[in-house]
C-alpha positions in Angstrom: 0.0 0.0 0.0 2.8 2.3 0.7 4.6 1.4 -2.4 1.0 2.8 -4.2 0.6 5.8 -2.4 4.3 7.2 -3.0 3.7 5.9 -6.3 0.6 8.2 -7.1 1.8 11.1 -5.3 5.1 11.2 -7.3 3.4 10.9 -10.7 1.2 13.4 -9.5 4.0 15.9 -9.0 5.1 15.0 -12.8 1.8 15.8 -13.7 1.9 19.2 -12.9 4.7 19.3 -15.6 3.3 18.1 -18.4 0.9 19.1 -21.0 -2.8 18.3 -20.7 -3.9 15.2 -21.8 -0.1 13.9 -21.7 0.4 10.1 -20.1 3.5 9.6 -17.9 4.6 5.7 -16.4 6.6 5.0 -13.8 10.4 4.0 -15.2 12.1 2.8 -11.8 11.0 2.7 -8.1 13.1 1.9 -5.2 11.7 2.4 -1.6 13.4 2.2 1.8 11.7 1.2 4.6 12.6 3.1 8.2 9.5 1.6 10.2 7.1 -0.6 10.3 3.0 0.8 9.3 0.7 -1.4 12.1 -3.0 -0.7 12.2 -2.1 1.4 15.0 0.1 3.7 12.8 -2.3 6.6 12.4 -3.0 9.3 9.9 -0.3 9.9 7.0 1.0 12.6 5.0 2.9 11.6 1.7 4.6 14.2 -0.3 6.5 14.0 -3.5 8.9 16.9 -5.0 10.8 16.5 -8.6 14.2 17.4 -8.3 15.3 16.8 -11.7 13.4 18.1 -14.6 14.8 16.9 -17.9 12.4 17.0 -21.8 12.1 13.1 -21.4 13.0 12.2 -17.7 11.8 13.2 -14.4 13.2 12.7 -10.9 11.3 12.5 -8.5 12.2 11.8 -4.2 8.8 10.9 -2.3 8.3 10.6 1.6 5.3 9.1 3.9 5.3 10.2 7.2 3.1 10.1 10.1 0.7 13.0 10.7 0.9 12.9 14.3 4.8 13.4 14.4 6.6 13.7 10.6 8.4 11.1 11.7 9.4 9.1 7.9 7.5 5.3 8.1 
């Protein structure tokens, strides 16, 4: 589920580069893990920012973190 929501949130942020009615896919994903997500875990916020802008390529760093506390999950 996490994978997913970083996921969408990152092509989201690519969106907002491109043309209308222009598709985008995902070309590589790697995630890192720092805790574990229990049903206890609580409210999330997941944010995405492109930090590399190129006419063909996008980078693109993404981070979950808990509402309570921005601490990363």
């Amino acid at each position: 589920m996490l994978a997913t929501l970083l996921d969408s949130a990152m092509t989201c942020a690519v969106q907002t580069q491109l043309p209308a009615g222009t598709g985008t896919t995902t070309l590589e994903f790697k995630i890192n893990f720092v805790r574990p997500m229990t049903v206890a875990t609580g409210h999330l916020v997941c944010t995405a920012k492109i930090i590399h802008s190129g006419s063909r390529r996008k980078t693109v760093i993404g981070t979950v973190r808990l509402r309570l506390n921005f601490k990363m999950i």
